[in-house]
C-alpha positions as CSV (number, residue, x, y, z in Angstrom):
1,X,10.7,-11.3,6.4
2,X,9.6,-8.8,4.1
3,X,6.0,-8.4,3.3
4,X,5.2,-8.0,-0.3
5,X,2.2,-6.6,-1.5
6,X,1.2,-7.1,-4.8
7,X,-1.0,-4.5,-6.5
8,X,-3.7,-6.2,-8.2
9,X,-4.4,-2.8,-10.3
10,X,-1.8,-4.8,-12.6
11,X,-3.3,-7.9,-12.6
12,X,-6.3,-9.3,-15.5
13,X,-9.2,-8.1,-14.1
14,X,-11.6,-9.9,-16.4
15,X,-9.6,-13.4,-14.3
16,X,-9.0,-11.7,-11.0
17,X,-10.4,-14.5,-8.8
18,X,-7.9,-16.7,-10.9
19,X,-4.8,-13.9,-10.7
20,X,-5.2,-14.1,-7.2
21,X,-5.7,-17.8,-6.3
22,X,-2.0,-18.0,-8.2
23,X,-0.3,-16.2,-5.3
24,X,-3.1,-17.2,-2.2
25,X,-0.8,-19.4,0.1
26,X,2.3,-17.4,-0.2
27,X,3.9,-16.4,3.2
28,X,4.3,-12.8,3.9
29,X,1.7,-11.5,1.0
30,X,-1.2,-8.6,1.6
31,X,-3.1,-7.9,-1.6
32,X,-2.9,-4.1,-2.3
33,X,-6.1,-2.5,-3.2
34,X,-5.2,0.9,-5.3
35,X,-8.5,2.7,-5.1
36,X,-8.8,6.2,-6.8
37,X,-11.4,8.0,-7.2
38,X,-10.5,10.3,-10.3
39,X,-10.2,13.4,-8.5
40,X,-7.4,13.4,-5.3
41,X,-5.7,11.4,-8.4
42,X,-6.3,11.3,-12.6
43,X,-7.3,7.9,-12.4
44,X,-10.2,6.0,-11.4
45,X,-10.7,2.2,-10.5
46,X,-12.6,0.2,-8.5
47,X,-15.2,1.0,-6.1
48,X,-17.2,-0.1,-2.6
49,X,-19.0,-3.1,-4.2
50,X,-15.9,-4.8,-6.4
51,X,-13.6,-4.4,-3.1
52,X,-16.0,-6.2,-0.9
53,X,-16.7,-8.9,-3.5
54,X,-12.7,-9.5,-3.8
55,X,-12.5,-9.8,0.3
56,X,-14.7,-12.4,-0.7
57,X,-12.6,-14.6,-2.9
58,X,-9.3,-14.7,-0.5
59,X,-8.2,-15.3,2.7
60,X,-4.7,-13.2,2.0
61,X,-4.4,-9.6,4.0
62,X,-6.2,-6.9,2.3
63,X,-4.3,-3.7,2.0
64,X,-6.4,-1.1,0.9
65,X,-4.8,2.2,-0.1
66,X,-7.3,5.2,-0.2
67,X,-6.0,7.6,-3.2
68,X,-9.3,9.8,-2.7
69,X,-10.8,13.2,-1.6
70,X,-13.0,11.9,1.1
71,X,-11.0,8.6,2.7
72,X,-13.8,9.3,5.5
73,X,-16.5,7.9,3.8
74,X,-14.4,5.0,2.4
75,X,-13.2,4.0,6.0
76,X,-16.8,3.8,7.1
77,X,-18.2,2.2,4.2
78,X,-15.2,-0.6,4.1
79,X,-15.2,-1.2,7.6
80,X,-17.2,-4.6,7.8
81,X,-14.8,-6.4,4.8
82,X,-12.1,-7.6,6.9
83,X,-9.9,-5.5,5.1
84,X,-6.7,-6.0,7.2
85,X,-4.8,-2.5,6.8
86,X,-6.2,0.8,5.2
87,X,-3.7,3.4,4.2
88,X,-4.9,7.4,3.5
89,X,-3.0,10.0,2.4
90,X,-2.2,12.9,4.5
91,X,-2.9,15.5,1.5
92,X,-6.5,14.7,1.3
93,X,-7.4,15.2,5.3
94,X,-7.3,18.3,8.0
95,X,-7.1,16.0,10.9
96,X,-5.4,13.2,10.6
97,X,-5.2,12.1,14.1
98,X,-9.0,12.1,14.6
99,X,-9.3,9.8,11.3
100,X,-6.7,7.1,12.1
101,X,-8.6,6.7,15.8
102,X,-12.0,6.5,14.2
103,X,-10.3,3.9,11.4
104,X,-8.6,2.0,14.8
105,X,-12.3,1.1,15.7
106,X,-12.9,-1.2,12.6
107,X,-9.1,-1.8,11.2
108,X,-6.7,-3.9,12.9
109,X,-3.7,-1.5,11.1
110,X,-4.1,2.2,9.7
111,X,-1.2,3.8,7.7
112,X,-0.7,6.9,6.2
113,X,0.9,7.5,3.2
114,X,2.5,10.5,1.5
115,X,2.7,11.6,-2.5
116,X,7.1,12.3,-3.6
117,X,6.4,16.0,-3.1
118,X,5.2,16.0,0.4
119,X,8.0,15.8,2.9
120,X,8.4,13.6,5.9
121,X,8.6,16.3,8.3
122,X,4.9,16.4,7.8
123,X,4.6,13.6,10.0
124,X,4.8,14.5,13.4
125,X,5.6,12.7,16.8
126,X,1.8,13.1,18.0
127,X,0.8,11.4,14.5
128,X,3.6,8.7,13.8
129,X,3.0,7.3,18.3
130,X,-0.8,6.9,16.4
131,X,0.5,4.9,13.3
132,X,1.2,1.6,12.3
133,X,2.4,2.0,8.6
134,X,3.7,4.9,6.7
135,X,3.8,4.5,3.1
136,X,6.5,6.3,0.9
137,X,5.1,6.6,-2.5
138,X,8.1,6.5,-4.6
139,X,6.0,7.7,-7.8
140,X,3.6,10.0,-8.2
141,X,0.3,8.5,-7.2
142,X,-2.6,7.4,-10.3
143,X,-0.9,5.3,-12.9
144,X,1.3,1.8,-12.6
145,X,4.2,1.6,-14.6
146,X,6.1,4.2,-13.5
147,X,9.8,4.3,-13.0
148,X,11.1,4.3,-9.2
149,X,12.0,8.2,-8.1
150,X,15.4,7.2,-6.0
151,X,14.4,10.5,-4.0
152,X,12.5,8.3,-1.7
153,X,15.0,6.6,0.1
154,X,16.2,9.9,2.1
155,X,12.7,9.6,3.1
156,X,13.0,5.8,4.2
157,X,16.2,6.0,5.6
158,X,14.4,9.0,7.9
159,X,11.5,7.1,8.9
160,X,13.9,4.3,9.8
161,X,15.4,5.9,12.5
162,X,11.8,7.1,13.7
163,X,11.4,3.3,14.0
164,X,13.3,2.9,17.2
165,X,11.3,5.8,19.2
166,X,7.8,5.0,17.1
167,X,6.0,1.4,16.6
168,X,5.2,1.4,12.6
169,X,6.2,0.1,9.8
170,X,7.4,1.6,6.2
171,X,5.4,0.7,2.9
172,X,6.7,1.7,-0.3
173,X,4.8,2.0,-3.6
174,X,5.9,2.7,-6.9
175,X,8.2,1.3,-9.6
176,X,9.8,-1.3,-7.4
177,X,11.2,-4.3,-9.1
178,X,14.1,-6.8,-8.3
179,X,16.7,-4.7,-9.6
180,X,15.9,-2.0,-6.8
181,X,14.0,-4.0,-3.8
182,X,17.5,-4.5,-1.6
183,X,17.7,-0.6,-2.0
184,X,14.4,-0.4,-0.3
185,X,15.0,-2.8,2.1
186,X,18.6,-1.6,3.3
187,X,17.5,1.6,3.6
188,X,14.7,0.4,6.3
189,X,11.6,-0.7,4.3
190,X,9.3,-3.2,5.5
191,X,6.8,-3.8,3.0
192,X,6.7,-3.4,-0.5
193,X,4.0,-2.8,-3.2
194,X,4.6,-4.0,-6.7
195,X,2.7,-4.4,-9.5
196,X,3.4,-4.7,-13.0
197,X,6.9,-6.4,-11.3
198,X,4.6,-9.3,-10.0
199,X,1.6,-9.4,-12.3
200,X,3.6,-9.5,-16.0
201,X,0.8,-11.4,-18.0
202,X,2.6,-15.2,-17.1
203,X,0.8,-16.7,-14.1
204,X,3.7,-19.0,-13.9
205,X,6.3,-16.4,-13.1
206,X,4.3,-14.8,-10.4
207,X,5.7,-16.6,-7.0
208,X,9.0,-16.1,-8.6
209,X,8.6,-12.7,-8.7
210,X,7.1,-11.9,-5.3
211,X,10.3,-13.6,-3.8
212,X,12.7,-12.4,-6.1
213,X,12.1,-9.0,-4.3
214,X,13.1,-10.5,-0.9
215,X,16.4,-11.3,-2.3
């Protein structure tokens, strides 16, 4: 099945313990952790202290997504929260290889994701045999709300047939809603992050949502 991921940059902060209890025993959900740091991105959100309190308050996958400069530092610093996969981007390091094997030490899945502008070829053989995920972003990384660039799915169609020769699996972020999530699952995605989609302000509709993208 699918894995959805919900993005809880979308969701009521001031109620997050609440937001998240709302969607805590559905199957096939990891809670996606946007963390900027208002400089690899024009946005800032939450830091060290708030994510360790929030692995605090469910028992759901955490899938933290590093949109910063120095994803070292958060690796280290993150590494006794439990946190179950921890995603940096390619742009922000010189050695990726050495990072995800350091990460492999504390994380039981490392990913790397890449911004719409960065090609797929940057992800060799030698880095995707150390991979578990790959995340597509399909907008440009720093604000939610943006509308889905179709662009990606040449990328995830690529990575797809990587799949067969390589032992990952394909995240994709950005502007995903029902009206697009078969596109992104045809085309070979695994997992996929939404979430303004999910988190629309009715508690009620939430569930709904998350499984109206595995339709």
């Amino acid at each position: 099945m699918t894995i959805i991921s919900p993005s809880i940059l979308a969701c009521d902060f001031v109620n997050i313990e609440k937001e998240i209890s709302v969607i805590e025993n559905v199957k096939d959900v990891w809670v996606h952790l946007d963390i900027m740091d208002g400089h690899f991105v024009p946005n800032l959100t939450f830091g060290i202290p708030v994510i360790k309190r929030i692995s605090e308050i469910t028992k759901l996958p955490l899938d933290a997504h590093l949109m910063v400069t120095n994803p070292e530092f958060h690796i280290d610093q993150m590494k006794d929260f439990g946190i179950h996969n921890i995603t940096f981007h390619i742009e922000a390091v010189s050695n990726p290889i050495d990072l995800i094997r350091e990460a492999k030490k504390h994380y039981k899945s490392v990913g790397i994701s890449i911004k719409p502008n960065t090609s797929v070829d940057v992800l060799t053989d030698d880095i995707l045999s150390e991979l578990d995920l790959v995340l597509i972003m399909s907008v440009e990384p720093g604000f939610g709300g943006q509308s889905f660039q179709e662009s990606s799915l040449d990328k995830i169609e690529k990575l797809s047939s990587l799949k067969k020769k390589f032992n990952f699996t394909i995240q994709v972020d950005g502007g995903i809603k029902g009206s697009n999530a078969h596109m992104l699952t045809d085309a070979g995605a695994d997992n996929l992050v939404a979430g303004s989609y999910v988190f629309n302000n009715k508690p009620e509709t939430y569930i709904l949502n998350i499984e109206s993208l595995r339709k």
